[in-house]
Backbone as a chain_set.jsonl record, in Angstrom:
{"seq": "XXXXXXXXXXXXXXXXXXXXXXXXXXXXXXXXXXXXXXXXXXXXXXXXXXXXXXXXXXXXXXXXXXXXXXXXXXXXXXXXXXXXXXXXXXXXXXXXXXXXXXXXXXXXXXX", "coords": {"N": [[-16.724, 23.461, -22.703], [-16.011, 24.689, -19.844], [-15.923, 22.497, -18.903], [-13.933, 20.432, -19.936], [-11.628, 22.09, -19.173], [-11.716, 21.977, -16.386], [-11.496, 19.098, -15.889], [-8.676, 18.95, -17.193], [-7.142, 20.625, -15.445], [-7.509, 19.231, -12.711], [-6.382, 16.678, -13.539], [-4.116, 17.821, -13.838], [-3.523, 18.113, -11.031], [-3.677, 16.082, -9.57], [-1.436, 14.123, -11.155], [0.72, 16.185, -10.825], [0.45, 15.728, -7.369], [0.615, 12.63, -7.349], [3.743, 12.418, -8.094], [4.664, 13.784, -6.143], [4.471, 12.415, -4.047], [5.742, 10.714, -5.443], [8.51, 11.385, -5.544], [9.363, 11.463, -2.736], [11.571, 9.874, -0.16], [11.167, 7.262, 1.423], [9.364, 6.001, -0.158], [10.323, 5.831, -2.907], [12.675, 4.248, -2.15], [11.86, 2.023, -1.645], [10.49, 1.489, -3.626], [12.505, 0.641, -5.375], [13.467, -1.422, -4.395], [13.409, -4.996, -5.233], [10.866, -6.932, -4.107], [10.129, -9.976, -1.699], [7.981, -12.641, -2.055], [7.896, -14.84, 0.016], [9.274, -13.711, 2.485], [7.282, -11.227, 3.004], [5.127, -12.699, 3.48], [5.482, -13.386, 5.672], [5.978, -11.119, 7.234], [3.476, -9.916, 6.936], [2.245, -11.975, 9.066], [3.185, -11.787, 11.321], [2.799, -8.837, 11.79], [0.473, -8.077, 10.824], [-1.358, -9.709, 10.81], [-3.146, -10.16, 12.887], [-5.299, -8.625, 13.134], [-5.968, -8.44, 10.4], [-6.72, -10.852, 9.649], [-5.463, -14.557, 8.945], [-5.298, -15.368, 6.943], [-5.147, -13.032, 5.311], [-7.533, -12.484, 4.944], [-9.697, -11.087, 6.195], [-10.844, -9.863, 9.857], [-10.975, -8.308, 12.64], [-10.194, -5.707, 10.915], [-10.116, -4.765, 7.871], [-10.827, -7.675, 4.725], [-7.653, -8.027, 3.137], [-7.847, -9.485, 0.367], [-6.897, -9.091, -3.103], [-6.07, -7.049, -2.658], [-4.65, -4.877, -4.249], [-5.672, -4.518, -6.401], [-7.648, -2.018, -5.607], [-6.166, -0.604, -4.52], [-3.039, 1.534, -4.759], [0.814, 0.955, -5.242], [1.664, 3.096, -4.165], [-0.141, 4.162, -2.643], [-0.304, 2.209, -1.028], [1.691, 1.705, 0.744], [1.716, 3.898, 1.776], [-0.39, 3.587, 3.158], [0.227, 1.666, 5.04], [2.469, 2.379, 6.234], [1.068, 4.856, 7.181], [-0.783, 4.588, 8.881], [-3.189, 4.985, 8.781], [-5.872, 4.906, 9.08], [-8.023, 4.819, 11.611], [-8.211, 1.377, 13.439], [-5.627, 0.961, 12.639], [-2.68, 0.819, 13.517], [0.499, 2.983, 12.842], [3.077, 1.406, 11.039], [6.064, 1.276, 10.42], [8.248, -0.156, 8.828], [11.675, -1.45, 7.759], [12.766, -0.272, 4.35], [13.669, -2.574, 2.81], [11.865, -4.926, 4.164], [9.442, -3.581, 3.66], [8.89, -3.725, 0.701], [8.873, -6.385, 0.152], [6.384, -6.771, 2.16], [4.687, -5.267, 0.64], [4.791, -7.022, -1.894], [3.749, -8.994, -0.773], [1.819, -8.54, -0.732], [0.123, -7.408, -3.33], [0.676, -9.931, -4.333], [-1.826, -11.349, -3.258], [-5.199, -12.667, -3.561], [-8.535, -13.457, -4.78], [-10.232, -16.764, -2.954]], "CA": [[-15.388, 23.993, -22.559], [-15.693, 24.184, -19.08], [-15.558, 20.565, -18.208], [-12.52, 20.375, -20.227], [-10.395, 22.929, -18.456], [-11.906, 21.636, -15.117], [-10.63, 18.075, -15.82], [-7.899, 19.422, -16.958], [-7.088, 21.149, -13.522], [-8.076, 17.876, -11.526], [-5.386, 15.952, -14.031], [-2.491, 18.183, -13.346], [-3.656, 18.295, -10.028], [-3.399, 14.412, -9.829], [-0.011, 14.007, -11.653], [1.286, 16.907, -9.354], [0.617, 14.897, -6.167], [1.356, 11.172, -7.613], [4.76, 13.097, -8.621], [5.278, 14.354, -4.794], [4.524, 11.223, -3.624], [7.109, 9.598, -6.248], [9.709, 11.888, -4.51], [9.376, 10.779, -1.023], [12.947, 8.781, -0.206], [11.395, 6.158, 2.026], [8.806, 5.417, -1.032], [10.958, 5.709, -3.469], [13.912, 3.08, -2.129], [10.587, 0.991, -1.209], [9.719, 0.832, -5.196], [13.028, 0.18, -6.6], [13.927, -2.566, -3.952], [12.592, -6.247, -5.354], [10.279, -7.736, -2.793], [10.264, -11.211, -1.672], [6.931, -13.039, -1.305], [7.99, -15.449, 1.385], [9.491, -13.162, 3.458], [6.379, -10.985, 2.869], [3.813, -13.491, 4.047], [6.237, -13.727, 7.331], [5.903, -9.954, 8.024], [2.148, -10.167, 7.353], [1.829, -12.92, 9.997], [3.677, -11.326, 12.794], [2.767, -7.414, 12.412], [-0.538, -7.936, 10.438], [-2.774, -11.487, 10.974], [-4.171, -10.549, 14.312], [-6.089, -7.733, 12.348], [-6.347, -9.0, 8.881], [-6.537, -12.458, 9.418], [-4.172, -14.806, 8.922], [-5.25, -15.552, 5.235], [-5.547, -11.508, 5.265], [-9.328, -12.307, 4.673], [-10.037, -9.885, 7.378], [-11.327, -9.94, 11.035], [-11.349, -6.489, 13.024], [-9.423, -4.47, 9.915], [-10.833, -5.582, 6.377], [-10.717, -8.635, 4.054], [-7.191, -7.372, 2.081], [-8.209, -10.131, -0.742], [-7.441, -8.332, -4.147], [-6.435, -5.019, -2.551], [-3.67, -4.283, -5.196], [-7.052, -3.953, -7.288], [-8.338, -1.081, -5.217], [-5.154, 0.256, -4.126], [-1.951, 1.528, -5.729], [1.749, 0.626, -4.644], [2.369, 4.366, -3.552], [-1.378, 3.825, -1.395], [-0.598, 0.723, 0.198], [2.532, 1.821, 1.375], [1.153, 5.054, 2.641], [-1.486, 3.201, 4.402], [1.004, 0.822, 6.319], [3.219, 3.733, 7.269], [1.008, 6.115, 8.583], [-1.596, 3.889, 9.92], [-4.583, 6.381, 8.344], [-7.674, 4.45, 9.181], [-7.75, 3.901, 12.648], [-7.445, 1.797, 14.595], [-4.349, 0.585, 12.561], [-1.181, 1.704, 13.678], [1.24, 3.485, 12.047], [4.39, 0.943, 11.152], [7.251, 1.406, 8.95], [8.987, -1.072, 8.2], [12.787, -0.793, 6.964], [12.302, -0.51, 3.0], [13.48, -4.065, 1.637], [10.635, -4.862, 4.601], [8.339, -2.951, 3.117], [9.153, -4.201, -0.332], [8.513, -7.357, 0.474], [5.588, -6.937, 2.694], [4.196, -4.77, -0.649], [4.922, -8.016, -3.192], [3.128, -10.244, -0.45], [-0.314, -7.697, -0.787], [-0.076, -7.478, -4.7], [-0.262, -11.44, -4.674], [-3.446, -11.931, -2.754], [-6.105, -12.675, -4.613], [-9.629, -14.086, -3.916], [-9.69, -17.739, -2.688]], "C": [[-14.976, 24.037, -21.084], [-15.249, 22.955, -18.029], [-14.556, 20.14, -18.377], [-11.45, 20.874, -19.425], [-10.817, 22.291, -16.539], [-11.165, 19.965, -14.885], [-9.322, 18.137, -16.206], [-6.829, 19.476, -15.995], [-6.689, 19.924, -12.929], [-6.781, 17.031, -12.155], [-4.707, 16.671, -13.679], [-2.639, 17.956, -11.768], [-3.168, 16.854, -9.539], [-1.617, 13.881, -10.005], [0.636, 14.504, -11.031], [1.596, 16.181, -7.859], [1.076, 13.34, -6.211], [2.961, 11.804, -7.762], [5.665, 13.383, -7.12], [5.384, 13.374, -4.261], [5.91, 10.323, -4.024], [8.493, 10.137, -5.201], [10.047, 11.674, -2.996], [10.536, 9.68, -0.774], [12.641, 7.562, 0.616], [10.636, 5.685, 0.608], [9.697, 4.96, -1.937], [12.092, 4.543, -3.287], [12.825, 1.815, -2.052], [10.749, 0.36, -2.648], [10.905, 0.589, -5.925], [13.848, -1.286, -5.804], [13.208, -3.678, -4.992], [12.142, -7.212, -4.016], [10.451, -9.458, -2.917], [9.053, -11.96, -0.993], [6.981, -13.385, 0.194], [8.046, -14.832, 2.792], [8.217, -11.507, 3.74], [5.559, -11.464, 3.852], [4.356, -13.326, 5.595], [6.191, -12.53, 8.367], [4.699, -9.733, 8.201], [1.627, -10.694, 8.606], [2.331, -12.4, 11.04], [3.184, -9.954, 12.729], [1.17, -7.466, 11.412], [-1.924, -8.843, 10.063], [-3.435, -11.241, 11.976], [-5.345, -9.641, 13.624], [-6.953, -7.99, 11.255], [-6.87, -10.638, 8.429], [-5.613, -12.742, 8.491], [-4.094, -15.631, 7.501], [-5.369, -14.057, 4.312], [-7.186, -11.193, 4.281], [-10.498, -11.602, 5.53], [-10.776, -10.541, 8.814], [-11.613, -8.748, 11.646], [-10.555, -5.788, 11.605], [-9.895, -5.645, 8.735], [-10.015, -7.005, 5.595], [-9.569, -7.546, 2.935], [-6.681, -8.195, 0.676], [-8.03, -8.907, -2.207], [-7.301, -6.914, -4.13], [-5.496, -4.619, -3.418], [-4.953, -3.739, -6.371], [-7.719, -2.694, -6.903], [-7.126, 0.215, -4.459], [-3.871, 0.844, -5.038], [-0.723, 0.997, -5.134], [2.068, 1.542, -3.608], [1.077, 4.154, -2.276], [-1.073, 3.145, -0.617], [0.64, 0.992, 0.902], [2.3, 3.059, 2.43], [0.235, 4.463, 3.827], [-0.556, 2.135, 5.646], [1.842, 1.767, 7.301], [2.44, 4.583, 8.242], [-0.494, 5.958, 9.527], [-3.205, 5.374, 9.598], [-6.055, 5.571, 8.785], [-7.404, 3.469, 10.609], [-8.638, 2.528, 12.955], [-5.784, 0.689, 13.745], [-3.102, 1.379, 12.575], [0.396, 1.396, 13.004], [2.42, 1.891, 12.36], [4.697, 1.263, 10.135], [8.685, 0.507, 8.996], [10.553, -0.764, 7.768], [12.344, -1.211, 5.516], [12.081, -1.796, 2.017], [12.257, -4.738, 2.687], [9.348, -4.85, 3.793], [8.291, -3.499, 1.567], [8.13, -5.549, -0.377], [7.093, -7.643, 1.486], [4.621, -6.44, 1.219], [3.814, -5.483, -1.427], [3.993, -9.35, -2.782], [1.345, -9.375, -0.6], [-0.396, -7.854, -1.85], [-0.417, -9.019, -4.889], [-1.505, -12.092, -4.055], [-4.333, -11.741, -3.677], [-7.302, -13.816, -3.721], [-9.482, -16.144, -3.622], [-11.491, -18.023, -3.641]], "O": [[-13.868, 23.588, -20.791], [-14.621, 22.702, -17.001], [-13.96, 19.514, -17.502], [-10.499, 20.19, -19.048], [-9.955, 22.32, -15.66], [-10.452, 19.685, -13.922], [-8.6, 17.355, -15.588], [-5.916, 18.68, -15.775], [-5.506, 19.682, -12.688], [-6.02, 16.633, -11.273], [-4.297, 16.171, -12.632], [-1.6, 17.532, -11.262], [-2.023, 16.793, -9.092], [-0.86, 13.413, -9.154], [1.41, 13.794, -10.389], [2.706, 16.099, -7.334], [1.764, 12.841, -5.32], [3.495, 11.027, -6.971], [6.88, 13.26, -6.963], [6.514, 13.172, -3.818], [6.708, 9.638, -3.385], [9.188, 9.494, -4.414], [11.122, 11.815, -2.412], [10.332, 8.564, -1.253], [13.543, 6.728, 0.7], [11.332, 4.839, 0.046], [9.968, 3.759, -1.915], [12.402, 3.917, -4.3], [13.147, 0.698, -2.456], [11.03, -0.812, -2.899], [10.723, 0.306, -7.109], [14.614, -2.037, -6.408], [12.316, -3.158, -5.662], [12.802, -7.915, -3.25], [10.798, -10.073, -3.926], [8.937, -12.021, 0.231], [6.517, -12.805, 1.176], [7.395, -15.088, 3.805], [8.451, -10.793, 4.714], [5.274, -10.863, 4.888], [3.597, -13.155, 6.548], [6.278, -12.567, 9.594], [4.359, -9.368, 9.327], [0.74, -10.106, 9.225], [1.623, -12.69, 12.004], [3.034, -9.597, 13.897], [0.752, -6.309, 11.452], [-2.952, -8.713, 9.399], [-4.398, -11.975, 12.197], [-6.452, -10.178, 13.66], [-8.17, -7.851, 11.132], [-7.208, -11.242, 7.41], [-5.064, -12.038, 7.644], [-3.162, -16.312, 7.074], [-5.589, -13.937, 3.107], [-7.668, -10.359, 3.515], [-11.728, -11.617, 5.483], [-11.227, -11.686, 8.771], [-12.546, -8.092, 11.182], [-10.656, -4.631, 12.012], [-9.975, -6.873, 8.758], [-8.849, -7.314, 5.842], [-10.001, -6.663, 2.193], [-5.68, -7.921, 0.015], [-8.856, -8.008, -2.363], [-7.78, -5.996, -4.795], [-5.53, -3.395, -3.29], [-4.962, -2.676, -6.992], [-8.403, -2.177, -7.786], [-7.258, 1.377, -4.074], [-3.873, 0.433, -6.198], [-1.094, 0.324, -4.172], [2.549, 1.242, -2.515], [1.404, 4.009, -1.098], [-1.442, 3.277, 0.55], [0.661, 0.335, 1.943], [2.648, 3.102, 3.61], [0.175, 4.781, 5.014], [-0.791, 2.01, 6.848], [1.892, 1.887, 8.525], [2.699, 4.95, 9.389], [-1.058, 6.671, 10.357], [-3.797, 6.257, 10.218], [-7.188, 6.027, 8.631], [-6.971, 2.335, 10.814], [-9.836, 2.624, 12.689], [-5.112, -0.121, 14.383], [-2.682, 2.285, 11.856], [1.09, 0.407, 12.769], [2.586, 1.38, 13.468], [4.043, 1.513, 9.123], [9.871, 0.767, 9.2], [10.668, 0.392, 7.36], [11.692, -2.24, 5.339], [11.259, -2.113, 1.156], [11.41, -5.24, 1.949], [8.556, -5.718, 3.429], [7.105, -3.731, 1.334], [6.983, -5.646, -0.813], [6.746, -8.823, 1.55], [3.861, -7.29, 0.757], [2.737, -5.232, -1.969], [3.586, -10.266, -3.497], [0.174, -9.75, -0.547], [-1.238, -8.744, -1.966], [-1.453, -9.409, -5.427], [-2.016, -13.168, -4.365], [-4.319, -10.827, -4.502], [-7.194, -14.543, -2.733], [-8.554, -16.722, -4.188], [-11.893, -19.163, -3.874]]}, "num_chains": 1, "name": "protein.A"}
């Protein structure tokens, strides 16, 4: 019974913060823009290839092969904005930007 009410807990707890997150107005215009690969790959290559490499198969900052698999939309946008794992720094993008930088991470995939 306790395990129940403890996961429980941890689920509202969860839903609660995905929920706060949803409310956030830069996220939010982020997720109802439609991204645009091309112009994606183009923001990759100028504000994120010296890092990621320029197949974003990593170099100093990780291989981001497949990261829509380990990440979420609301994550990966958090992590570009506020630059959480140094030493990448914080950018933010204007939203259809970000959109589009978003639609070019979801299509990587392993080579």
């Amino acid at each position: 019974m306790v395990i129940i009410v403890v996961l429980l807990l941890i689920s509202t707890f969860l839903i609660a913060f995905h929920l706060a997150k949803m409310s956030d107005p830069y996220i939010k215009e982020v997720l109802s823009r439609q991204g645009n690969v091309s112009r994606g790959y183009e923001i990759f290559q100028i504000n994120c290839a010296a890092c990621h490499g320029q197949f974003a198969d990593g170099i100093v900052g990780p291989s981001l092969e497949e990261v829509s698999h380990r990440k979420s939309r609301i994550s990966l946008i958090e992590q570009v904005i506020s630059g959480k794992t140094p030493p990448m720094p914080k950018f933010q993008p204007d939203p259809q930007a970000m959109a589009d930088l978003l639609v070019y991470l979801e299509n990587l995939s392993k080579k």
